[in-house]
GUVEXPA-68003 format. One line per 4 residues: number of its first residue (from 1); for each residue x, y, z of C-alpha. Coordinates in Angstrom, 3 decimals. Example, Ala and Ser with C-alpha at 12.3 -4.5 7.8 and 13.67 -1.06 7.14 Angstrom:
# GUVEXPA-68003
1) 12.300 -4.500 7.800 | 13.670 -1.060 7.140
This chain:
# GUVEXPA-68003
1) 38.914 -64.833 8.464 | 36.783 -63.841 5.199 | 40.542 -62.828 3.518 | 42.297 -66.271 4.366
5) 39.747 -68.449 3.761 | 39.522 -69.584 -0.427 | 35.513 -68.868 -0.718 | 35.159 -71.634 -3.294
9) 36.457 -74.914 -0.506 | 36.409 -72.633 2.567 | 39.858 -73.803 3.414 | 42.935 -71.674 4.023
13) 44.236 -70.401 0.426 | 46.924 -72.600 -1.158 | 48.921 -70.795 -3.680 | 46.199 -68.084 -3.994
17) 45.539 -66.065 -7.166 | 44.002 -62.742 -8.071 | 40.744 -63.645 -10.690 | 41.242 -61.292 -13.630
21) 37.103 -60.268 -13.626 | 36.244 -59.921 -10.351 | 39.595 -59.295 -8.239 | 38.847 -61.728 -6.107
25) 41.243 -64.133 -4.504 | 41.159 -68.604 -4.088 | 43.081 -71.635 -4.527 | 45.801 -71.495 -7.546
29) 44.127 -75.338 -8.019 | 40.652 -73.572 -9.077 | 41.851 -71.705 -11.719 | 40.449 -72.695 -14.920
33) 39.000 -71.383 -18.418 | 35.913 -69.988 -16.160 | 35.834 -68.277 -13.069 | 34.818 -70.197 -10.251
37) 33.058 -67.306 -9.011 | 31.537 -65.859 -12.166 | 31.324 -68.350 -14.295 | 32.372 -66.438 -17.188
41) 35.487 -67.389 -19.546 | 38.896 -66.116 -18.846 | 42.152 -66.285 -19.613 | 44.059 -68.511 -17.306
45) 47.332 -66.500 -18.564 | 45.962 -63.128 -17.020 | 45.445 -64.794 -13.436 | 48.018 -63.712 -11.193
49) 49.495 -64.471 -8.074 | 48.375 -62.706 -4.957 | 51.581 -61.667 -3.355 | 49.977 -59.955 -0.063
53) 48.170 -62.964 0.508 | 50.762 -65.210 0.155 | 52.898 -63.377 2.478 | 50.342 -62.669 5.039
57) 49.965 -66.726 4.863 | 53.773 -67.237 5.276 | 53.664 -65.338 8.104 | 50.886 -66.947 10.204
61) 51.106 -70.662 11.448 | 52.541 -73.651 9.359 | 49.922 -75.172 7.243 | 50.122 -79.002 7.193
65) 51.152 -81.557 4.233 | 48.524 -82.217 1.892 | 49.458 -85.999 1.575 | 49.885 -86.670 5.223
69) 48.519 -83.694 7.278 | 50.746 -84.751 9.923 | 54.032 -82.731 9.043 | 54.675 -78.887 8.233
73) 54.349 -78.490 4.639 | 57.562 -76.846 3.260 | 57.526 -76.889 -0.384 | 55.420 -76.216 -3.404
77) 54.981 -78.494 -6.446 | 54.384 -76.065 -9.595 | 53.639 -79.204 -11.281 | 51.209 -81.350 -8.787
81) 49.739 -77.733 -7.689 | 49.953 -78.726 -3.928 | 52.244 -77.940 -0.673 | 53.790 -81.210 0.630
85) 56.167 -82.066 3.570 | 60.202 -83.048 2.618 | 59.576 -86.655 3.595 | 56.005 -87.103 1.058
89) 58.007 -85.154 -2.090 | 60.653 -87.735 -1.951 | 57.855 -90.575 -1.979 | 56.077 -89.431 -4.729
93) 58.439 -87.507 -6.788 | 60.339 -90.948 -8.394 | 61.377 -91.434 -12.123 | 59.775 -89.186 -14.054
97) 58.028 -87.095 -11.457 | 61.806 -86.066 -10.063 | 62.120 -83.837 -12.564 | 58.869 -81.427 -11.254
101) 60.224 -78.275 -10.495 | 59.179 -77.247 -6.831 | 60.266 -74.165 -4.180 | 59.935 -74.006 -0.464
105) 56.517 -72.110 0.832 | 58.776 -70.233 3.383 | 61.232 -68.355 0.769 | 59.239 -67.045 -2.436
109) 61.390 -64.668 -4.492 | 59.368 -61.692 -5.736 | 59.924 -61.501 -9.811 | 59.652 -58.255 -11.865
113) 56.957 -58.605 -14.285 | 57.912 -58.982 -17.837 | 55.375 -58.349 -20.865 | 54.199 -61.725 -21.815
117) 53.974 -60.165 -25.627 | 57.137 -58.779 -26.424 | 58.978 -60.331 -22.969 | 60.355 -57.061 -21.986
121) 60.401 -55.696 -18.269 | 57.366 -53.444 -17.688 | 58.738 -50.139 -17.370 | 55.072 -48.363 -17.214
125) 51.593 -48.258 -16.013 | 48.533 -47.194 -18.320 | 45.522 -46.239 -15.314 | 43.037 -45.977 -17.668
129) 42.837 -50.108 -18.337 | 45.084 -50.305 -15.343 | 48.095 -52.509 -16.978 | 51.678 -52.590 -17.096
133) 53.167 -51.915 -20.643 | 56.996 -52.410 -21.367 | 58.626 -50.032 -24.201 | 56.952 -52.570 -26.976
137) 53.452 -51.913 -25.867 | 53.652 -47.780 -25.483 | 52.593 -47.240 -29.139 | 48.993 -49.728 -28.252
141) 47.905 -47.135 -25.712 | 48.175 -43.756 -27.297 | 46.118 -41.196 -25.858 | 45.717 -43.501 -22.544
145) 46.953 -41.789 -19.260 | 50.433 -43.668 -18.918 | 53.119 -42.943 -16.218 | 55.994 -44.295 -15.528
149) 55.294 -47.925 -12.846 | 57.293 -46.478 -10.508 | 55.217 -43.458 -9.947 | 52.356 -44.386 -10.311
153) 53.178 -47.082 -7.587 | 54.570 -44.420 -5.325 | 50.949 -42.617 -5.688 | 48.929 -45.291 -4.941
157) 50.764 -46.463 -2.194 | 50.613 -42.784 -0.764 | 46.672 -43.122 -0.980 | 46.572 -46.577 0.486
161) 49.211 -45.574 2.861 | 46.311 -42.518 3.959 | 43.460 -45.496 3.909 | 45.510 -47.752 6.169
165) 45.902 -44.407 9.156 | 41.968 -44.681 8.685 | 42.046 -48.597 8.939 | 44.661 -48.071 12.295
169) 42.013 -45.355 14.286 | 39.287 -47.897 13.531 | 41.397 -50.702 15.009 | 41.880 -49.378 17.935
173) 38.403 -48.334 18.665 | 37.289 -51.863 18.347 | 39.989 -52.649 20.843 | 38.326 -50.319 23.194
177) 35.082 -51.694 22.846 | 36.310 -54.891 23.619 | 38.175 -53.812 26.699 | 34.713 -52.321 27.668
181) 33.292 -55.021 27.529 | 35.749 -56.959 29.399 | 35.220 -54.703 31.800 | 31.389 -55.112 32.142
185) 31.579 -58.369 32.179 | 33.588 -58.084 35.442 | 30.524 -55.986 36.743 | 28.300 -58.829 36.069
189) 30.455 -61.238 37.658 | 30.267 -59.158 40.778 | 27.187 -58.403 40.984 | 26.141 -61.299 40.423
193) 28.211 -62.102 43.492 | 26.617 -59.616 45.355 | 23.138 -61.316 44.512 | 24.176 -64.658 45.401
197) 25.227 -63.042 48.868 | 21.823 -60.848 49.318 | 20.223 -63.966 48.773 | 22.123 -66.106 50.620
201) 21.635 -63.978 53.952 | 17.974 -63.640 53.248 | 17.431 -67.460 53.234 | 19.431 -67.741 56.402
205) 16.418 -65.955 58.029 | 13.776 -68.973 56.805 | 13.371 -71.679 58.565 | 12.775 -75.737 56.731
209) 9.849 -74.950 54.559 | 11.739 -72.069 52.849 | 15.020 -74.472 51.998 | 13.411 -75.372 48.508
213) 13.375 -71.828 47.728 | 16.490 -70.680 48.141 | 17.918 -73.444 45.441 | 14.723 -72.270 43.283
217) 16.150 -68.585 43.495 | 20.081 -69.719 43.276 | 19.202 -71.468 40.144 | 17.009 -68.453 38.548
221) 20.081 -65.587 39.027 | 22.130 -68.138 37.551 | 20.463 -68.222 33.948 | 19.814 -64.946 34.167
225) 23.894 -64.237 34.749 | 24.436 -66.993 32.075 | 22.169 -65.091 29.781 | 23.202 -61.961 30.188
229) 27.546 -63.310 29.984 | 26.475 -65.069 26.443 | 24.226 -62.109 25.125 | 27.858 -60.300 26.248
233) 29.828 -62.704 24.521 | 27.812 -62.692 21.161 | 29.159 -59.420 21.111 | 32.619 -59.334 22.159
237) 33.027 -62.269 19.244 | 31.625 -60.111 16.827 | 33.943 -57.259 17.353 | 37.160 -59.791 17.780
241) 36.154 -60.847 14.152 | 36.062 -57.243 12.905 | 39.627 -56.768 14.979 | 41.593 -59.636 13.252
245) 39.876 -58.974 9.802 | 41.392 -55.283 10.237 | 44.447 -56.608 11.315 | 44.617 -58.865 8.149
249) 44.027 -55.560 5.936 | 46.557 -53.574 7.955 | 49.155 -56.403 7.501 | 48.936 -56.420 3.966
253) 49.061 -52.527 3.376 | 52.287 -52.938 5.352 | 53.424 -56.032 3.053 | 52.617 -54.087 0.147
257) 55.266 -51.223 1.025 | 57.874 -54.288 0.130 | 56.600 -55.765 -3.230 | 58.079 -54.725 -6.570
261) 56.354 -52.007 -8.404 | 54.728 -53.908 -10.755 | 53.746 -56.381 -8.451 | 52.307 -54.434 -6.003
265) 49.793 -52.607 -8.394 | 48.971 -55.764 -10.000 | 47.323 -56.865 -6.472 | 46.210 -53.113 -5.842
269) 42.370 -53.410 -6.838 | 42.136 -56.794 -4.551 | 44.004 -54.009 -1.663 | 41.715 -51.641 -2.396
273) 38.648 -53.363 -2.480 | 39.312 -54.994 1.141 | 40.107 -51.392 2.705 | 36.844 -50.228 0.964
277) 34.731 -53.121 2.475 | 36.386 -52.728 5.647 | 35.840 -48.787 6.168 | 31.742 -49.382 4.852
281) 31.280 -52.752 7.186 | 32.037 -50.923 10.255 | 30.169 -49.313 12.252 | 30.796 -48.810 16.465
285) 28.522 -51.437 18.553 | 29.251 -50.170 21.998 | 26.809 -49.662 24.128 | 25.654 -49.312 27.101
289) 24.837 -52.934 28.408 | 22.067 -53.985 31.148 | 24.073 -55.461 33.848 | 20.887 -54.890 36.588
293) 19.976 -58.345 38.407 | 16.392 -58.387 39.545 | 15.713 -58.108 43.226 | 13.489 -61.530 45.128
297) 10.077 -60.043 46.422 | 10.655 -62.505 49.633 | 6.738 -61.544 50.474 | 5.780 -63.154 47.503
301) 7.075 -66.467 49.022 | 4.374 -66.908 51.237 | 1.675 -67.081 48.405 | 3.372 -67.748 45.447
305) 6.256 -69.842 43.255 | 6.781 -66.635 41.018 | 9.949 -65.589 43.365 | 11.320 -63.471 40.956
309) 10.341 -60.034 39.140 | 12.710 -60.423 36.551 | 10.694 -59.400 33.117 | 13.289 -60.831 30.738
313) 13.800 -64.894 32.095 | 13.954 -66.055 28.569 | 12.772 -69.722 27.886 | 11.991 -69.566 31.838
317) 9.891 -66.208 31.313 | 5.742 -68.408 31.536 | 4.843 -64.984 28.854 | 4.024 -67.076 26.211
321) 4.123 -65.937 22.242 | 0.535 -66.726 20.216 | 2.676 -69.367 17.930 | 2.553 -71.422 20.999
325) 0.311 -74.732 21.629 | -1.811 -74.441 24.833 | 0.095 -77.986 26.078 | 3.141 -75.923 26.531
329) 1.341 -72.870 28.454 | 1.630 -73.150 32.257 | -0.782 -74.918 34.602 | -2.113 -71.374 34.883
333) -3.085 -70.979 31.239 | -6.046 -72.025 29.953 | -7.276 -72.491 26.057 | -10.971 -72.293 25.824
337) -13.478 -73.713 22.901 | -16.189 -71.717 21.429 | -19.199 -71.748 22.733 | -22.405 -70.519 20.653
341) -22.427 -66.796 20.904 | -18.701 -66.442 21.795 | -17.019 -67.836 18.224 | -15.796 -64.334 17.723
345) -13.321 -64.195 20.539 | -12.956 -67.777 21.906 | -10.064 -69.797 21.835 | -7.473 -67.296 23.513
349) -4.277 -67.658 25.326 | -3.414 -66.493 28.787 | -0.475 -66.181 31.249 | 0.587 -65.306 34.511
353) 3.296 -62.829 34.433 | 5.637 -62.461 37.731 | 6.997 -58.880 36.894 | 8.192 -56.960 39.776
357) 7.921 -53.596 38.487 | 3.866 -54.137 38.726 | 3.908 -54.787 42.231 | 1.356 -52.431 44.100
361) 2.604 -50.219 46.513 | 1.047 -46.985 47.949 | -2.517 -46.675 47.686 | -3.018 -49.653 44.816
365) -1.939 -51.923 47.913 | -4.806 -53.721 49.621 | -5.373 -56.054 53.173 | -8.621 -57.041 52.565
369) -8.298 -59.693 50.189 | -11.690 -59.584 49.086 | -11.512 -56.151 48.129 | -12.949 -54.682 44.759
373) -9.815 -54.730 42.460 | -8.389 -52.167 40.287 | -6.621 -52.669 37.056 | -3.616 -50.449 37.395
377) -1.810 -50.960 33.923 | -2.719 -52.055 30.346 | -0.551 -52.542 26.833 | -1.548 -53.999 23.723
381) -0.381 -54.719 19.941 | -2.152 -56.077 17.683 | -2.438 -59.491 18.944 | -2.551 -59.405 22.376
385) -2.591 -57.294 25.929 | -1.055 -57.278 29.021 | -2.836 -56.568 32.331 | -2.216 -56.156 35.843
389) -4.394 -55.067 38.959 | -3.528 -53.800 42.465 | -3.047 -56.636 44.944 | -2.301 -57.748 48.825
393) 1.027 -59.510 49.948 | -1.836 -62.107 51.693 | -2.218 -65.507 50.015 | -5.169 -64.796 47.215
397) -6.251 -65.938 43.728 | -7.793 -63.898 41.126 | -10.523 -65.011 38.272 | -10.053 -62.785 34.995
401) -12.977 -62.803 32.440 | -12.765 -61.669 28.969 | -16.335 -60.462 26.604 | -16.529 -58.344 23.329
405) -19.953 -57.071 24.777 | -22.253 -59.230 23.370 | -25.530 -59.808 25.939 | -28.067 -62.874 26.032
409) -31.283 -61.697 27.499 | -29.927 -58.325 28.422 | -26.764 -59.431 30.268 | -23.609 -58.682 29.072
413) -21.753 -62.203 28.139 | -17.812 -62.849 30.089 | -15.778 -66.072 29.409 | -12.940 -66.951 32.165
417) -9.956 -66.925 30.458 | -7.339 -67.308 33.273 | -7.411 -68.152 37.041 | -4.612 -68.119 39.400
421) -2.253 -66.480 41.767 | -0.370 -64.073 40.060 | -1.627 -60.342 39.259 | -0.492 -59.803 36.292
425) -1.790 -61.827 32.734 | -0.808 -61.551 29.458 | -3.800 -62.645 27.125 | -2.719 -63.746 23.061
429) -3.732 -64.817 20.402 | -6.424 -61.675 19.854 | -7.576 -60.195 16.748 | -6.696 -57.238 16.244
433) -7.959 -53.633 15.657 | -11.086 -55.177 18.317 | -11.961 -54.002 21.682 | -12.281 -56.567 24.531
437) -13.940 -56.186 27.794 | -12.037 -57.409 30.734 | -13.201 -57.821 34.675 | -11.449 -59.367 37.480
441) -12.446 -60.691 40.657 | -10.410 -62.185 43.588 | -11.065 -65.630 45.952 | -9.639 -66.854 49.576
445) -8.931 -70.149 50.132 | -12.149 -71.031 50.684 | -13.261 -69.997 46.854 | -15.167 -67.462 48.390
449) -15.502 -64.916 45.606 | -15.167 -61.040 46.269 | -16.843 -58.246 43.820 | -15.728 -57.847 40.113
453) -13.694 -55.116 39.438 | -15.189 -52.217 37.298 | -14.922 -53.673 33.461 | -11.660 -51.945 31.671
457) -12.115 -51.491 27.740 | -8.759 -52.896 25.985 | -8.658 -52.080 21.818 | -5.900 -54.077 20.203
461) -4.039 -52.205 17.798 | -4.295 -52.549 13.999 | -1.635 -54.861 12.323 | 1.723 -53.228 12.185
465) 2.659 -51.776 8.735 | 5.428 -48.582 8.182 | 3.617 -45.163 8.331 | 3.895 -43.432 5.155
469) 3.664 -39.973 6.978 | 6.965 -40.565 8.014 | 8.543 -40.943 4.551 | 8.076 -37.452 3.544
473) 10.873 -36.842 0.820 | 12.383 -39.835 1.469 | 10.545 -43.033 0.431 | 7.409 -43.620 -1.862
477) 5.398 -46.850 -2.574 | 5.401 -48.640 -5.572 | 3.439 -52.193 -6.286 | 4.031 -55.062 -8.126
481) 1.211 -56.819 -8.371 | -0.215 -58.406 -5.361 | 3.440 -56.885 -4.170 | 4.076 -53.465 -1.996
485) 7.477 -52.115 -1.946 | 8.605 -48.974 -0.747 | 11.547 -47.399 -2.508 | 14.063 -44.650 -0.824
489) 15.419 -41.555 -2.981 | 16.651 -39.667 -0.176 | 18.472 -39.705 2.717 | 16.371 -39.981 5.849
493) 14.603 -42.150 8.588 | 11.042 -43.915 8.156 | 9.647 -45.989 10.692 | 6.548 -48.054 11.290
497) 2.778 -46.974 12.854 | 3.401 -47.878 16.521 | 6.054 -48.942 18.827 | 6.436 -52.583 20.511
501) 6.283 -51.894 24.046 | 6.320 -55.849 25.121 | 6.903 -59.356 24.684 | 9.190 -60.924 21.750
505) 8.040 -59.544 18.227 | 9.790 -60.123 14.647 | 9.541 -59.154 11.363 | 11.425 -60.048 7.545
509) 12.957 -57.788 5.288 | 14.109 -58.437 1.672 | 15.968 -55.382 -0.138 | 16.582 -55.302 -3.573
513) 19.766 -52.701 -5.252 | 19.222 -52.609 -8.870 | 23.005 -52.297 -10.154 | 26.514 -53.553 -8.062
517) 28.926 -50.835 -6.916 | 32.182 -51.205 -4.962 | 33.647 -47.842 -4.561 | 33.590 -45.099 -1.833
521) 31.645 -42.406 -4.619 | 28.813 -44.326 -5.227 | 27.981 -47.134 -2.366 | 25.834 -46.176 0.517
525) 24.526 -47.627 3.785 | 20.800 -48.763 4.770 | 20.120 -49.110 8.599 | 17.571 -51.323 9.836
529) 16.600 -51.588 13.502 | 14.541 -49.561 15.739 | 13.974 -46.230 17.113 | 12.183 -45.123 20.411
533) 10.389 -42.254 21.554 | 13.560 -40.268 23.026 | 16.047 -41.492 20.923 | 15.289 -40.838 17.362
537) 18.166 -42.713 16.347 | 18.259 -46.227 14.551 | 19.665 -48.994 16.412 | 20.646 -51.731 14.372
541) 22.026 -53.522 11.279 | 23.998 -51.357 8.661 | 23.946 -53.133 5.150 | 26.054 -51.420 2.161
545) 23.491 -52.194 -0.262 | 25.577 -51.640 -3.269 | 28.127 -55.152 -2.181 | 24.969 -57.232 -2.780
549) 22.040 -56.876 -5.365 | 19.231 -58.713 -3.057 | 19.299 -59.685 0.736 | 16.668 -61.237 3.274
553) 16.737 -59.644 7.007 | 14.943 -61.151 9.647 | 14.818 -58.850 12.669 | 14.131 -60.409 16.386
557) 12.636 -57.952 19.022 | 13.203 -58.444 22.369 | 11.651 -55.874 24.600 | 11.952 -57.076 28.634
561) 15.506 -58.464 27.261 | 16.263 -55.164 25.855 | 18.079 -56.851 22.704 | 17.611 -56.514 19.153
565) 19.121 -59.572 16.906 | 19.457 -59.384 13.501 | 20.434 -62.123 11.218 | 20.797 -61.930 7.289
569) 20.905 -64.504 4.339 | 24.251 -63.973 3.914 | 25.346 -64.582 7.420 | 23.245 -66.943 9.789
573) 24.728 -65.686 12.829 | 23.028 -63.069 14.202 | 24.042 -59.521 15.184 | 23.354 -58.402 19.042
577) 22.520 -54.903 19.834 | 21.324 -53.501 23.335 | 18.246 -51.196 23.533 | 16.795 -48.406 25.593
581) 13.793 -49.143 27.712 | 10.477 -48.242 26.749 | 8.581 -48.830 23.561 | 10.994 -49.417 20.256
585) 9.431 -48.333 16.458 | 10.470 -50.792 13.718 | 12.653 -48.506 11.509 | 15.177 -48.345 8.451
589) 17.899 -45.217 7.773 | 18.598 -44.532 4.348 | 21.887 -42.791 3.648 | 23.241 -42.784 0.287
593) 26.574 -41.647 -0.489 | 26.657 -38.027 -2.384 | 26.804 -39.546 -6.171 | 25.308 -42.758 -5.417
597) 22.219 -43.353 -8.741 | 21.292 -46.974 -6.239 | 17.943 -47.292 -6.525 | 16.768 -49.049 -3.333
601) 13.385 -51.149 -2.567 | 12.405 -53.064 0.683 | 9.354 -55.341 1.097 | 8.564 -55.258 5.123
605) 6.698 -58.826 6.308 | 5.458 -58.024 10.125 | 4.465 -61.382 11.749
């Protein structure tokens, strides 16, 4: 956890000690005339030890000997600066390293604090420069706010004491959420069970030619099980990590109702500070998780491989992104050159999509497989569209031309941009804020041809930016240069010009804070995610802008998945949130805390 581990070696704290500037915590065997975090000179004299560390440590597992890292490690050298087993202290403590004073790791003596001036007990506490002062040092710090160290501890410890009740609720929602999702998880399992049987009795049914099938369709519900168990588990990991690092916190507010006076608020601001991070970094992920398993169109086995309907088979989904190459499309794709006359919209990417929710039914159903087709659904972004036309459960094929309505000799130009079985085609690699003419036609075995469709008008949209309508009172623009930022000064929600209603879509983030804050008064929170039409709520990431002074977000869209994963520079691995269905709006939340003067910029990249 982020409290045990030193963040200068990322190994468990030996001896740590409390840094004098920044309150932070690391290895005793870092401390020098410079801050290892900092870099700024300091007085190796003020470092102290941090006590609710050290007994957090001491109650946790053994840490092994630094010599051998076979055996427990049982005492400390103050002279060497290391924990060592009995047996490797004898070794290396001979002639006149015997005489190194040491003390067992398991049975630290807490000492009251003497003034290192005048080397009397401190008998007070001055909160202005937050110090202890013995009798000698009372006259330095007139006019200061000065009580007496035992009071003020007994304040402070009331306060933190308050904090850790907070800290304690918190806890035990996580635990909840992770019960929940225990829980959920058990739903999967069984209905995944439930599949396998549905399946399993269906198959029965087939005779030889359908026996390659049925392992086709075991093997399909089975990444889509794992998927969904290690989306599932992304999560539950992330909240166990929250749990334990609460824990941690909750351990040492409990330690510190033990320590000496003077001791205790010595290590108070490194307290504080972790409650403080703690209460701003959380924020409740549950939600309401997808644990539907696509139903096999068993009709669809007579003319076709795509057995399932599942829109959301992740590297198995043949919906291919424009960053593709056409080598890795499906035998269905095709990638055309330009032709003279057709440089405008040549060169395009298309793909047979096997979603179940477009099957026809009702009147968009058709026998005659020759029959004029329809096209019952369209979507489109700004760099591509998705199709699909009304079709028969009888064994048929489908041509799908593409034009921008350009005409040679008064005929309106097409160019064939995907033929195959399936009825549904997503086309990429458009440019966008362009309309394209599509037609489709179908053809029997035979490659006799039916009658083209009626031609359907797509416009792609324009590329995605964030619609300043929608930042009112709380954002404005402001350039740098070549540069467009948008800074927040009040609390609300903007979002961008359209929603994503398909596919896998991303975009970067970088947010600049112009001044580092750490307390309750004064930090406040920026959400990014998204927002859809019914929920006006942001889904997402919630960064406490004033712990870090610039940060890159790269947010990863994933609409037939219904996840959202965010990942930051300061933490590869990336968050997990579950989505509603329909279309999602790229959006950030700005809520500043009541006397916060942050002044906040973003820079949005849409790819």
């Amino acid at each position: 956890m982020d409290e045990i581990e030193c963040v200068v070696c990322n190994n468990v704290q030996y001896m740590p000690s409390i840094l004098p500037c920044c309150h932070k915590s690391v290895c005793n065997s870092h401390i020098s005339e410079y801050c290892p975090l900092c870099k700024i000179p300091i007085n190796p004299e003020e470092v102290i030890n941090n006590w609710l560390l050290l007994s957090l440590l001491q109650s946790s597992d053994a840490f092994p000997c630094e010599r051998c890292e076979e055996n427990d490690s049982t005492l400390y050298c103050q002279e060497c600066k290391i924990i060592i087993c009995e047996e490797c202290f004898k070794v290396v403590h001979k002639g006149k390293y015997a005489r190194h004073k040491y003390t067992s790791i398991n049975n630290y003596d807490y000492e009251e604090n003497c003034c290192k001036t005048h080397d009397l007990p401190i008998e007070y506490f001055c909160t202005e420069e937050w110090k202890g002062l013995c009798s000698g040092c009372f006259d330095m710090h007139n006019g200061h706010p000065i009580l007496n160290v035992h009071e003020a501890a007994a304040q402070t410890l009331f306060e933190v004491k308050n904090k850790g009740i907070r800290l304690n609720k918190m806890q035990e929602q996580v635990q909840y959420e992770i019960d929940e999702l225990e829980i959920t998880q058990t739903e999967i399992q069984r209905k995944y069970l439930d599949m396998i049987d549905i399946t399993k009795d269906t198959f029965k049914q087939l005779k030889k030619l359908l026996e390659i099938k049925e392992s086709e369709t075991f093997n399909i519900i089975e990444s889509i099980k794992e998927k969904k168990i290690g989306d599932l588990s992304a999560i539950k990991d992330s909240l166990t990590k929250k749990f334990k690092r609460l824990q941690n916190v909750i351990n040492m507010i409990d330690i510190s109702k033990d320590l000496p006076s003077s001791v205790m608020m010595e290590s108070m601001k490194y307290l504080t500070s972790l409650i403080q991070s703690s209460i701003n970094s959380y924020e409740s992920t549950l939600a309401t998780f997808n644990t539907t398993f696509p139903y096999p169109d068993f009709k669809l086995l007579f003319q076709s491989f795509d057995l399932f309907s599942y829109n959301a088979q992740g590297d198995n989904n043949p919906t291919r992104s424009q960053t593709q190459r056409p080598s890795t499309l499906t035998p269905c794709s095709s990638h055309r050159r330009s032709n003279q006359g057709f440089s405008s919209f040549s060169s395009r990417h298309a793909s047979p999509i096997p979603f179940r929710n477009s099957t026809p039914i009702g009147p968009f159903a058709s026998e005659d497989i020759l029959e004029q087709r329809k096209f019952i659904s369209k979507q489109q972004s700004s760099n591509a569209i998705k199709l699909s036309w009304n079709h028969c459960i009888s064994p048929v094929s489908y041509i799908l031309e593409y034009g921008i309505g350009s005409k040679a000799s008064g005929v309106e130009q097409f160019r064939q941009v995907y033929k195959g079985s399936s009825y549904n085609c997503l086309i990429t690699d458009l440019l966008p804020k362009t309309t394209y003419r599509f037609r489709v036609a179908p053809y029997d075995e035979n490659n006799l041809q039916g009658c083209w469709s009626e031609i359907l008008s797509v416009s792609t949209m324009d590329l995605q930016t964030l619609d300043e309508s929608t930042f009112k009172n709380t954002a404005s623009v402001v350039k740098r240069g070549e540069e467009k930022w948008i800074q927040f000064e009040r609390a609300g929600i903007i979002q961008a010009s359209y929603p994503y209603t398909f596919g896998k879509q991303s975009w970067e983030i970088k947010v600049l804070s112009n001044s580092f804050y750490s307390n309750e008064d004064t930090s406040g929170v920026l959400k990014i995610g998204v927002t859809s039409y019914k929920n006006k709520q942001v889904i997402g990431y919630s960064h406490n802008y004033a712990t870090s002074k610039s940060l890159k977000i790269n947010v990863q869209l994933d609409i037939d998945n219904q996840l959202l994963k965010i990942k930051t520079s300061e933490n590869q691995e990336p968050e997990v949130f579950s989505i509603t269905e329909g279309g999602q709006f790229p959006a950030f939340q700005y809520r500043p805390s009541k006397n916060s003067r942050n002044n906040v910029k973003i820079m949005v990249k849409f790819d």
